[in-house]
C-alpha positions as CSV (number, residue, x, y, z in Angstrom):
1,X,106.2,75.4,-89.3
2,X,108.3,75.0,-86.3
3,X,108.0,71.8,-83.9
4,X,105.6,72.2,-80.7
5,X,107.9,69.9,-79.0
6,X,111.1,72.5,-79.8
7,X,109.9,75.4,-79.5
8,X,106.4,75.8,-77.5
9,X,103.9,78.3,-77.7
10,X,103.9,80.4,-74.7
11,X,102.0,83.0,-72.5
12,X,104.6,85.7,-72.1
13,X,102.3,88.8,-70.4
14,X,98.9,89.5,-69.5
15,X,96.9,91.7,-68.1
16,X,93.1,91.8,-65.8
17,X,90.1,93.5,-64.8
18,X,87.9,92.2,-62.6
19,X,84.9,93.3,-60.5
20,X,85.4,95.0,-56.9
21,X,88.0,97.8,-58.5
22,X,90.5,95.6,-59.6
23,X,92.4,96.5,-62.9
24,X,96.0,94.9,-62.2
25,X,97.8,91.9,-61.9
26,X,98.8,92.0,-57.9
27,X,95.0,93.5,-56.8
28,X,93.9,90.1,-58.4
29,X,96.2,87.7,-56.7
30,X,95.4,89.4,-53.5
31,X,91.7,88.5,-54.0
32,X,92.2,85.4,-55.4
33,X,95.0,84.4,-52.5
34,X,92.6,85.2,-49.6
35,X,89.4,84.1,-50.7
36,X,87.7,88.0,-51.1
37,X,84.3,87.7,-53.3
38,X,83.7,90.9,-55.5
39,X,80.3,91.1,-55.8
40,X,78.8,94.3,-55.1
41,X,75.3,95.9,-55.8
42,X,74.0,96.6,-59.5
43,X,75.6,99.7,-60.9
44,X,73.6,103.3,-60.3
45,X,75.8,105.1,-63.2
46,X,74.0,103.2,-65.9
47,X,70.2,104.2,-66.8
48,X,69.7,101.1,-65.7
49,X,65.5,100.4,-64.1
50,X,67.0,98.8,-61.5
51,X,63.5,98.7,-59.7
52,X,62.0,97.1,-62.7
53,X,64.6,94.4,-62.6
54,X,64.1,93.7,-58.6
55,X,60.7,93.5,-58.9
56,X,60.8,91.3,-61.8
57,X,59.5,88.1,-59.2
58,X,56.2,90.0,-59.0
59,X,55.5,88.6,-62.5
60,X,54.2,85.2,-62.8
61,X,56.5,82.8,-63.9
62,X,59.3,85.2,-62.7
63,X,62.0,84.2,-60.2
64,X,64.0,87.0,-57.7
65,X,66.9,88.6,-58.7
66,X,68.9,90.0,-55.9
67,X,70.6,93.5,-55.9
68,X,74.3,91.6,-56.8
69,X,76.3,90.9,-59.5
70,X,80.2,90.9,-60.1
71,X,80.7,94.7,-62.1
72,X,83.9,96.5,-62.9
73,X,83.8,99.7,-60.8
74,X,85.4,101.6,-64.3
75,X,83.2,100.2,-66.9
76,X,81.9,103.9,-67.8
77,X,85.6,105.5,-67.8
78,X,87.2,106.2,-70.6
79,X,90.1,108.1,-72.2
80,X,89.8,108.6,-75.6
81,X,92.2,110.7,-76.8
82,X,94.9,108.8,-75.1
83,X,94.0,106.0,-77.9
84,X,93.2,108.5,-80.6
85,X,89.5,108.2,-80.5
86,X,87.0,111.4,-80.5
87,X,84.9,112.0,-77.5
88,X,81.7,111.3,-79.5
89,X,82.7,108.3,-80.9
90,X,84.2,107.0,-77.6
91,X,80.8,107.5,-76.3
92,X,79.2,105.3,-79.3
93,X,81.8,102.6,-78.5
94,X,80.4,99.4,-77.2
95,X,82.5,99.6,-73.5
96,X,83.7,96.4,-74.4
97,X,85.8,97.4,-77.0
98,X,87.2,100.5,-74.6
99,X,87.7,97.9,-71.7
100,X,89.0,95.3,-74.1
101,X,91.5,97.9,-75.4
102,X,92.7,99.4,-72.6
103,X,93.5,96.1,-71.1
104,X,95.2,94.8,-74.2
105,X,97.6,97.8,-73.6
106,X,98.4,97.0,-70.1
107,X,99.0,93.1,-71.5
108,X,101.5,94.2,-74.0
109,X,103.2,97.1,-70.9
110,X,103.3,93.9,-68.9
111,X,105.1,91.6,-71.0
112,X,107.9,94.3,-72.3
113,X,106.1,95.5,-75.2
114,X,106.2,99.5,-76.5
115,X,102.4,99.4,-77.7
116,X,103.1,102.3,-79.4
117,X,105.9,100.8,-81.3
118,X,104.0,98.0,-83.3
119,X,102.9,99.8,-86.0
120,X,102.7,97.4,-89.2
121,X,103.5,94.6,-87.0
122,X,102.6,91.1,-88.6
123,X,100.9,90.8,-85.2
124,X,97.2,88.9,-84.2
125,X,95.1,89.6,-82.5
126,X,91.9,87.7,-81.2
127,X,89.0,88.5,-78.4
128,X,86.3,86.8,-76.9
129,X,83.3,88.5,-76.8
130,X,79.5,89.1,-77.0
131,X,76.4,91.3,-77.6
132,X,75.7,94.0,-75.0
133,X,72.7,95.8,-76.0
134,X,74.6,98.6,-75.3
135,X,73.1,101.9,-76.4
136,X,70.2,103.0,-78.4
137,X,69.0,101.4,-81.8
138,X,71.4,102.3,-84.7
139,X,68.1,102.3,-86.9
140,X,67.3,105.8,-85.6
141,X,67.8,109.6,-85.7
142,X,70.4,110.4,-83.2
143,X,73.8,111.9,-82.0
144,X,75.7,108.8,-82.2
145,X,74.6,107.8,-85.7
146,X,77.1,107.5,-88.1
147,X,79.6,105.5,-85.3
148,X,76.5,102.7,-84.1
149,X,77.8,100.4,-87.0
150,X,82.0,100.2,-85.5
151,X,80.3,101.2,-82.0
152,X,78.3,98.1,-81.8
153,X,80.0,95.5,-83.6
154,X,81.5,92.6,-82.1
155,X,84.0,92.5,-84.6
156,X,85.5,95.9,-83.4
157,X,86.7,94.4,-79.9
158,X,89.6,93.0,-82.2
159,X,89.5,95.5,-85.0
160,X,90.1,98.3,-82.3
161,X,92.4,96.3,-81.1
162,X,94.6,96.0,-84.1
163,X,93.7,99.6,-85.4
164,X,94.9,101.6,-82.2
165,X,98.3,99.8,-82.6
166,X,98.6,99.8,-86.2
167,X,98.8,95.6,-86.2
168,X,98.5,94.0,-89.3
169,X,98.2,90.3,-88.6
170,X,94.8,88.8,-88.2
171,X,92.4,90.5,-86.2
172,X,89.1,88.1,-85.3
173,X,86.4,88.4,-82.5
174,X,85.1,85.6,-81.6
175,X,81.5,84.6,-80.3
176,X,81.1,81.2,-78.5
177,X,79.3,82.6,-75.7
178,X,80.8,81.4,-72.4
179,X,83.5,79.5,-74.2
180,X,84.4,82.7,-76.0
181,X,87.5,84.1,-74.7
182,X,89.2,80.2,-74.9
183,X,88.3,80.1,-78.1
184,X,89.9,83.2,-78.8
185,X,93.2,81.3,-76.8
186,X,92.7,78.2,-79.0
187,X,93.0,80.2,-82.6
188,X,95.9,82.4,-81.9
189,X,98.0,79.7,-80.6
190,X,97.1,78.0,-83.7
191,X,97.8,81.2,-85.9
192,X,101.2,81.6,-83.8
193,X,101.7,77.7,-84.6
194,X,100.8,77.9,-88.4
195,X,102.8,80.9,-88.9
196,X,100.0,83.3,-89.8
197,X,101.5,85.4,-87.5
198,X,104.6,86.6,-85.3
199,X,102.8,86.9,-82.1
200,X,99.5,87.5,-80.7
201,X,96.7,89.1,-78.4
202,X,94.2,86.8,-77.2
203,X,91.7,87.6,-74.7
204,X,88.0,88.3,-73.3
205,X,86.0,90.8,-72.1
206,X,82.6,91.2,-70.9
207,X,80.6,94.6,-69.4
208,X,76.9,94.7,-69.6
209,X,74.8,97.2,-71.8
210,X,72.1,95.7,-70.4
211,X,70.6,93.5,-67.6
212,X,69.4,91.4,-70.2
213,X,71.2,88.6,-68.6
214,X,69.2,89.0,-65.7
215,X,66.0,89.1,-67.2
216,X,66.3,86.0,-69.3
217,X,67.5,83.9,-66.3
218,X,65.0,84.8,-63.9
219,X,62.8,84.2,-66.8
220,X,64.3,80.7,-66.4
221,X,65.0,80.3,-62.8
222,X,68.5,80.0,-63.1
223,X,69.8,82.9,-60.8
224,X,71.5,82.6,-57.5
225,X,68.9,83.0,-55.0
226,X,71.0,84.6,-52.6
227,X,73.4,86.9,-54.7
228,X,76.4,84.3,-54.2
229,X,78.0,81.7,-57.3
230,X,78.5,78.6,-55.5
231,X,80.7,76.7,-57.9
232,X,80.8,73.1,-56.7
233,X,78.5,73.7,-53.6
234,X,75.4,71.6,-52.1
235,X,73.3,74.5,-51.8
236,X,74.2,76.0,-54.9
237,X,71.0,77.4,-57.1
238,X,72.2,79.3,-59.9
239,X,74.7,81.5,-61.7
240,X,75.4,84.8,-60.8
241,X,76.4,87.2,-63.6
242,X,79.6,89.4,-63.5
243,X,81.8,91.3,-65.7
244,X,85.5,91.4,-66.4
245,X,88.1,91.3,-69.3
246,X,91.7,89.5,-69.2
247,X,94.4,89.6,-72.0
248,X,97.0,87.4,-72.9
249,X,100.5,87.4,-74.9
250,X,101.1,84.3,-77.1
251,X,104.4,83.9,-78.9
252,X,106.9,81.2,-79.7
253,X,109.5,80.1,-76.7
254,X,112.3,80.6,-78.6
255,X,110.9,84.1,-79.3
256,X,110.1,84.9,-75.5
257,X,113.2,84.3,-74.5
258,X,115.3,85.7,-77.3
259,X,113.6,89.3,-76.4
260,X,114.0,88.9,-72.8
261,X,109.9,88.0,-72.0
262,X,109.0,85.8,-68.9
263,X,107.5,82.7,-69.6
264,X,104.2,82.7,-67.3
265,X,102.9,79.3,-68.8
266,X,103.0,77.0,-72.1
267,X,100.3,76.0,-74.3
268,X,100.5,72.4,-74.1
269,X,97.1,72.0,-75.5
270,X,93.4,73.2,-76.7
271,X,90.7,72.0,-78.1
272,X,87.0,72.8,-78.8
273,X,84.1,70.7,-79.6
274,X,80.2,71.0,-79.8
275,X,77.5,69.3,-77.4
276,X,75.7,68.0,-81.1
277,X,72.1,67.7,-81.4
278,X,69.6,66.1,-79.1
279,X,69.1,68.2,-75.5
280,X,67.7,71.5,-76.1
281,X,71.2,74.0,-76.8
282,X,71.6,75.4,-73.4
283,X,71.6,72.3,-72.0
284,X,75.2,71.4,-71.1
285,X,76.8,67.6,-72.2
286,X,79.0,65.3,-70.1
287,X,79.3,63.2,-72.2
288,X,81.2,66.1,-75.1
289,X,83.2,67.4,-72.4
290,X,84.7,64.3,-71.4
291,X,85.8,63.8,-74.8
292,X,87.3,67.3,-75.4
293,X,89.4,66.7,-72.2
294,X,90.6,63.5,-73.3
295,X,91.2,64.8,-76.5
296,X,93.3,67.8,-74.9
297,X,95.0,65.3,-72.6
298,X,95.4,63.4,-75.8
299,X,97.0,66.2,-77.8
300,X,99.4,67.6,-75.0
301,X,100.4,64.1,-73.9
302,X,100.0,65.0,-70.2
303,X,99.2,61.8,-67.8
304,X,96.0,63.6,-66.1
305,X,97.5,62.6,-62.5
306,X,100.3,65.6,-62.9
307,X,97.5,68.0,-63.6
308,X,97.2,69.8,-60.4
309,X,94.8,72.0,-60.5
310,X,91.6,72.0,-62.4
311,X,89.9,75.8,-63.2
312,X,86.1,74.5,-63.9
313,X,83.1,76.5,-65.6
314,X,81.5,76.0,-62.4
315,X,78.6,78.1,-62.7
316,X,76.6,76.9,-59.6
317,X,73.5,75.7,-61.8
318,X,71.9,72.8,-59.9
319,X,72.5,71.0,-63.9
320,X,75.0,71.8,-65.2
321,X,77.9,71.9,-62.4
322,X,76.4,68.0,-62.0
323,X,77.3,67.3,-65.3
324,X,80.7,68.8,-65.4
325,X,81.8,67.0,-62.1
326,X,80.6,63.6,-64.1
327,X,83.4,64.4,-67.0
328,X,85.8,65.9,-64.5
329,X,85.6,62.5,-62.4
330,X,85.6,60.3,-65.2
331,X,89.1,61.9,-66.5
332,X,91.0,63.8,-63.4
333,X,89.6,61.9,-60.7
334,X,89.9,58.6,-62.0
335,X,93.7,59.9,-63.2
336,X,95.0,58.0,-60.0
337,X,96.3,61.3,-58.9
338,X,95.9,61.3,-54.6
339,X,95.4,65.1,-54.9
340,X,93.5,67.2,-57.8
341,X,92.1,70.5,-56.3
342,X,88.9,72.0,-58.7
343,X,87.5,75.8,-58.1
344,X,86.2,78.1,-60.2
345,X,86.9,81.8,-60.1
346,X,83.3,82.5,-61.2
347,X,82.9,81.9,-56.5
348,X,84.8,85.3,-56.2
349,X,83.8,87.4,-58.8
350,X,80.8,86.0,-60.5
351,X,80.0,84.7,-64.0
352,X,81.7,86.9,-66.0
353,X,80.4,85.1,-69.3
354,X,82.8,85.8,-73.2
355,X,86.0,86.0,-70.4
356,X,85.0,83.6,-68.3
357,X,87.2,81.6,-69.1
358,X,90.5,84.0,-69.6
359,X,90.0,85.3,-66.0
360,X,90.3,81.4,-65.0
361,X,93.2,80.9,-67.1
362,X,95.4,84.3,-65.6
363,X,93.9,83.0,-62.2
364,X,95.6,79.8,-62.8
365,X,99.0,81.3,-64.2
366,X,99.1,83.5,-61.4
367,X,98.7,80.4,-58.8
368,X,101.9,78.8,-60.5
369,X,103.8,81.7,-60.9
370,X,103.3,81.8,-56.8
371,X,103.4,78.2,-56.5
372,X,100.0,78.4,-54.5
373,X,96.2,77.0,-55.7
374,X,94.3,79.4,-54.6
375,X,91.0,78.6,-52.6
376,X,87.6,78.3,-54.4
377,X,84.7,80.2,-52.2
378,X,81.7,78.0,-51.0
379,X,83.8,74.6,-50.9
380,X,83.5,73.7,-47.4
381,X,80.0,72.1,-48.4
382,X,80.9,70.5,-52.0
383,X,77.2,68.9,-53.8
384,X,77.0,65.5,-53.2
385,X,76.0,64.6,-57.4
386,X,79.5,62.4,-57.0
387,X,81.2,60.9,-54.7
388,X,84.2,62.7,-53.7
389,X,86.1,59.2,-51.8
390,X,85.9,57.4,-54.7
391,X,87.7,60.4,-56.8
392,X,90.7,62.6,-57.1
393,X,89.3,65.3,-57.2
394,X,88.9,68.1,-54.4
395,X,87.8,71.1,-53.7
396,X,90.6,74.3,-52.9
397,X,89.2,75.2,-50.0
398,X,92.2,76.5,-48.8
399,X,95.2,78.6,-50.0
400,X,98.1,75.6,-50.4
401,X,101.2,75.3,-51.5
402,X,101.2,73.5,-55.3
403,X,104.4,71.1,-55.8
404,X,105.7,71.3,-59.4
405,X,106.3,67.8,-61.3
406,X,110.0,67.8,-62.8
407,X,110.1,71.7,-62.4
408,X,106.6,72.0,-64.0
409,X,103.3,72.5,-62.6
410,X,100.1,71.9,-65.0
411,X,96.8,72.9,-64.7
412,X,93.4,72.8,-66.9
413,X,91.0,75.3,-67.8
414,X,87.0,75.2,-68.8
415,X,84.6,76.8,-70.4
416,X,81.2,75.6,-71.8
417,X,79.2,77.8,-73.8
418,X,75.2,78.0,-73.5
419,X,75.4,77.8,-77.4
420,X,77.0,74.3,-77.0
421,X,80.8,75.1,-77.8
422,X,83.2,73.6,-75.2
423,X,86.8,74.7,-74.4
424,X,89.3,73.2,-72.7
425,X,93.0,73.9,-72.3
426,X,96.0,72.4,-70.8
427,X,98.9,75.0,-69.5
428,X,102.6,74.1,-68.5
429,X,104.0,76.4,-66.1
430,X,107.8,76.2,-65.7
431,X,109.2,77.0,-62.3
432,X,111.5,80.1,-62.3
433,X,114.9,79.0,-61.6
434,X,116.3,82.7,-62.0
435,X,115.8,85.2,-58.9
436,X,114.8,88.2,-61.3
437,X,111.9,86.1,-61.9
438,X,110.5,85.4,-58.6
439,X,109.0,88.4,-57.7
440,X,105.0,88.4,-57.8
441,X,103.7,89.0,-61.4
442,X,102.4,92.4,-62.0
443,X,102.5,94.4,-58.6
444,X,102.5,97.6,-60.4
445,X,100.3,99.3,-62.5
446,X,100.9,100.2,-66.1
447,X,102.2,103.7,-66.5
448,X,99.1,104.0,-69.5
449,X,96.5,103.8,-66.1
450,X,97.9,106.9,-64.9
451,X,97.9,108.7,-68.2
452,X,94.4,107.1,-68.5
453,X,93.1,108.9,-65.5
454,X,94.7,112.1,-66.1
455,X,91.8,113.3,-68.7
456,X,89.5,110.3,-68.2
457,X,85.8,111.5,-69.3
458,X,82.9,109.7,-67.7
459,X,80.6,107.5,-70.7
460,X,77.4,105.9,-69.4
461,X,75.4,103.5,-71.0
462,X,72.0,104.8,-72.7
């Protein structure tokens, strides 16, 4: 097993899709860089009762939910036979795992990587992910049957995955709810680390079969009253729920380099921990994710005060951005740092729930590779639950310029589950001293989106 301290695990490629049409690398930064939020309207395209759902405050006990959410414009598109899949069973295919594949693909374009080369590859592959309720009941007489049990399992977001490109290596989803796609981060660095395999995928993705989401938190009053995710903000009330998928390449340094892949970021930590017993499960625990950050800090031996920026959960709940701000100030903020800028990309594009937390981490790789923080939406009226002159921490309300510390700049990621996992993770971003690597990451698309759209057929949710 080779030495963390020799030969780091790195993020050599990646690849996005995000709400408001958005499906590469450059179209993100742009949003990201000049504060754009994605939301739009709930989707028309997908049998949806949309009525039902809007109306849902006219049942007692019921809050509002407002015509707004953060959803991929492409969700229903699909080309199948450009991954070898038959129309029919395309159309039986969660649109996670078609989202989740077709991203992975642009991940591997990105970093350098033939994906139709990597046949037999001793190759991971791990993604973040969660149940849709997409489709009808697989315990029925219908078209689809005989393709509901791949279609619908969570497992297939991997196994698709590894199956389209012929990998052999591990192949895992993984379910922590909102600390899902980290997770997914967390075990194939460790697989990378231990050996199990050459290289891997690791990633999220997230598109709504459903509004289930909806229902249950109007049920429980813990929507956005106005169709906005103020992360961080006084007159936050609630979460607003989104889509999007991210993908990441993780391999050794030694291997980046020797096969001419850019190093975007190193893993210098993560971790993962449970809130334990006592509050009810959803409800979120300072108290854990102090210790997983100290235990991250711990583990990539980072002095908090040269972490510059902070990418929080920050799903505007009136509890539980409180409680994240109380283990954020008790570790950054009281780093002695003079500067620690916090945001959450759940302001722009909503909560986008299993890859919540891999759209923060490419937000936060993309801010180094710039060498800007990018500005969090809603921060020019940051919740008064701590008090701000007493810590280090501050909102990016603002697009600045992020100085590096000894050619490195470091920033943290979060994500906190509603099923009480926590992840948190600690990136290394080298500064590019070379002047082939200082162009922006990811300006052009991936030639596979224009074979995509060639014969892309249209798939909407039943």
């Amino acid at each position: 097993m080779t030495d963390d301290t020799t030969d780091p695990i790195v993020i050599s490629g990646m690849a996005v899709e995000a709400p408001g049409g958005i499906d590469d690398l450059g179209s993100f930064w742009d949003a990201l860089r000049g504060g754009h939020e994605l939301i739009g309207a709930f989707p028309r395209n997908r049998d949806w009762d949309i009525e039902e759902v809007l109306a849902l405050d006219r049942v007692e006990g019921w809050a509002g939910v407002t015509d707004a959410g953060g959803f991929l414009d492409a969700a229903t598109e699909f080309d199948p036979l450009f991954f070898g899949i038959s129309p029919r069973e395309a159309i039986a295919m969660d649109p996670q795992q078609r989202v989740a594949l077709r991203v992975a693909w642009r991940a591997l374009e990105h970093t350098g990587i033939n994906p139709g080369a990597l046949d037999g590859a001793e190759v991971g592959c791990y993604m973040g992910v969660s149940i849709s309720e997409y489709g009808p009941r697989a315990a029925a007489v219908n078209e689809f049957s005989g393709h509901r049990i791949a279609g619908t399992a969570l497992g297939a977001a991997s196994g698709r995955i590894s199956h389209s490109l012929g990998l052999v290596g591990p192949s895992v989803s993984v379910d922590t709810a909102c600390a899902s796609s980290l997770t997914a981060l967390h075990l194939a660095a460790g697989a990378v680390r231990g050996d199990e395999c050459d290289w891997a995928i690791a990633g999220g993705v997230c598109v709504m079969g459903s509004p289930a989401a909806f229902y249950e938190f109007s049920k429980n009053n813990g929507l956005a009253a106005d169709g906005h995710c103020r992360s961080y903000a006084a007159n936050a009330t609630g979460t607003l729920w989104g889509e999007g998928a991210g993908v990441v390449i993780v391999e050794r340094e030694s291997r980046a380099r020797a096969m001419g892949h850019r190093v975007y970021g190193r893993v210098e930590a993560t971790r993962i921990n449970h809130n334990g017993k006592g509050m009810p499960i959803v409800v979120p625990s300072a108290s854990a994710q102090e210790k997983l950050i100290r235990k991250t800090l711990a583990a990539a031996q980072i002095d908090p005060a040269d972490v510059g920026l902070v990418e929080g959960h920050g799903t505007g709940t009136p509890l539980g951005d409180p409680m994240e701000l109380t283990a954020l100030q008790n570790t950054y903020g009281a780093s002695g740092a003079t500067d620690v800028k916090l945001g959450s990309v759940k302001s722009n594009a909503g909560h986008a729930q299993a890859a919540s937390g891999m759209l923060g981490l490419i937000k936060v790789l993309l801010c180094g590779d710039h060498g800007q923080i990018a500005p969090s939406l809603f921060a020019d009226d940051p919740t008064d639950k701590i008090d701000w002159d007493a810590s280090a921490l501050r909102l990016a309300d603002g697009l600045d310029h992020w100085t590096p510390t000894n050619g490195m700049r470091y920033g943290a990621i979060s994500s906190f589950g509603v099923s009480g996992t926590n992840a948190h993770a600690i990136i290394g971003m080298p500064v590019p001293t070379d002047a082939r690597f200082r162009s922006p990451a990811g300006e052009a698309k991936a030639e596979s989106s224009e074979r995509e759209s060639a014969t892309t057929e249209e798939v909407s949710h039943a």
